[in-house]
DOTITOR-868834 format. One record per residue (C-alpha): residue number from 1; chain; x, y, z. Coordinates in steps of 0.05 Angstrom, whole numbers, plus 5000, padded with zeros to 4 digits. Layout:
BEGIN
NODE   num   cadena     px     py     pz
NODE   NUM        A      X      Y      Z
...
END
This chain:
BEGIN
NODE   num   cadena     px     py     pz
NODE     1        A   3108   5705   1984
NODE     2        A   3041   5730   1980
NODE     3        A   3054   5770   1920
NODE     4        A   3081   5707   1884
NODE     5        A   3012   5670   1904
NODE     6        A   2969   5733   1875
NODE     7        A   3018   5725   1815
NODE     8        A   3004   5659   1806
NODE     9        A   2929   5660   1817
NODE    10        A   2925   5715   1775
NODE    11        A   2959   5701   1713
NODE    12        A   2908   5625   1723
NODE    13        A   2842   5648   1725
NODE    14        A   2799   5695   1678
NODE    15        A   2775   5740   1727
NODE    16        A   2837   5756   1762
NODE    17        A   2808   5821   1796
NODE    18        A   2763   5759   1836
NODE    19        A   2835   5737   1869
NODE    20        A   2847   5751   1942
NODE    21        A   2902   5715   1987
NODE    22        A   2901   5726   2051
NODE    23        A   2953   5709   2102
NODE    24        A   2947   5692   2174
NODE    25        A   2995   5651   2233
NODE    26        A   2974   5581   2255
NODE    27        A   3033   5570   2311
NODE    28        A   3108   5556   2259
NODE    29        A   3073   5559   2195
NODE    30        A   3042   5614   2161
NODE    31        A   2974   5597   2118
NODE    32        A   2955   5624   2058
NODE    33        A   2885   5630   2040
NODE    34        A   2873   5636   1965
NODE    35        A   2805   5656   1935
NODE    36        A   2776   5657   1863
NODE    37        A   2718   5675   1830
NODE    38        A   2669   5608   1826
NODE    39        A   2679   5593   1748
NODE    40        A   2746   5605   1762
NODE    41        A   2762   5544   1827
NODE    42        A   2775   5491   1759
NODE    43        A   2828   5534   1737
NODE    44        A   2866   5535   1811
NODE    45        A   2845   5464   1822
NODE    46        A   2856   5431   1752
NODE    47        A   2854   5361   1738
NODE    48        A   2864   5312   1796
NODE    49        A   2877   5374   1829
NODE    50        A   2957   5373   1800
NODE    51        A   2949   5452   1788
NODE    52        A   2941   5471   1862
NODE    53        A   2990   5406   1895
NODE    54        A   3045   5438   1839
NODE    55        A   3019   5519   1875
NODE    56        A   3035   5481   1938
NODE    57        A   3100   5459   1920
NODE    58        A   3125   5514   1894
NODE    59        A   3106   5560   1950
NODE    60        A   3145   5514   2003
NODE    61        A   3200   5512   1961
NODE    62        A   3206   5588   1968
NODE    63        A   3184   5583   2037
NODE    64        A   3237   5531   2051
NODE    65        A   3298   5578   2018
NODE    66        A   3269   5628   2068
NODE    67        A   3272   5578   2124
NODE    68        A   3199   5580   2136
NODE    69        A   3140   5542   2133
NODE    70        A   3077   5547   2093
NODE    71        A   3008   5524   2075
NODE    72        A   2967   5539   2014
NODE    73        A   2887   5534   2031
NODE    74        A   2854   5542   1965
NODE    75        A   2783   5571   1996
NODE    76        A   2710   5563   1974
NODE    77        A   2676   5629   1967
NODE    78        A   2632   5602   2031
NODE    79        A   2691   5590   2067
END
């Protein structure tokens, strides 16, 4: 799943060599934690922030055909 989160990013943004996810256990649920370039945070984000609730979605729809759970934390670079 972390590929399809780099994929995602990636394929967003116009610096995709920027994009890191990393991955990490908090108890059940396993956390994603995506990073962009700065110019590029609009592009993840977009409007009303409907690009990264629809990244959300779509990773715990995967997640939830895998039986798992998961959390998308879209990181500031001072994070």
């Amino acid at each position: 799943m972390k590929e399809l989160l780099t994929y995602i990013a990636k394929n967003l943004v116009d610096s995709p060599d920027d994009v890191t996810v990393t991955e990490r256990e908090n108890g059940d649920t396993t956390v994603f934690e995506l990073r962009v370039a700065p110019d590029d945070m609009g592009k993840v984000i977009g409007r009303h922030g409907k690009i990264a609730k629809e990244i959300r979605v779509l990773m715990r729809s995967v997640a939830q055909r895998q039986q798992k759970h998961v959390s998308v934390d879209i990181m500031d670079e001072n994070e």
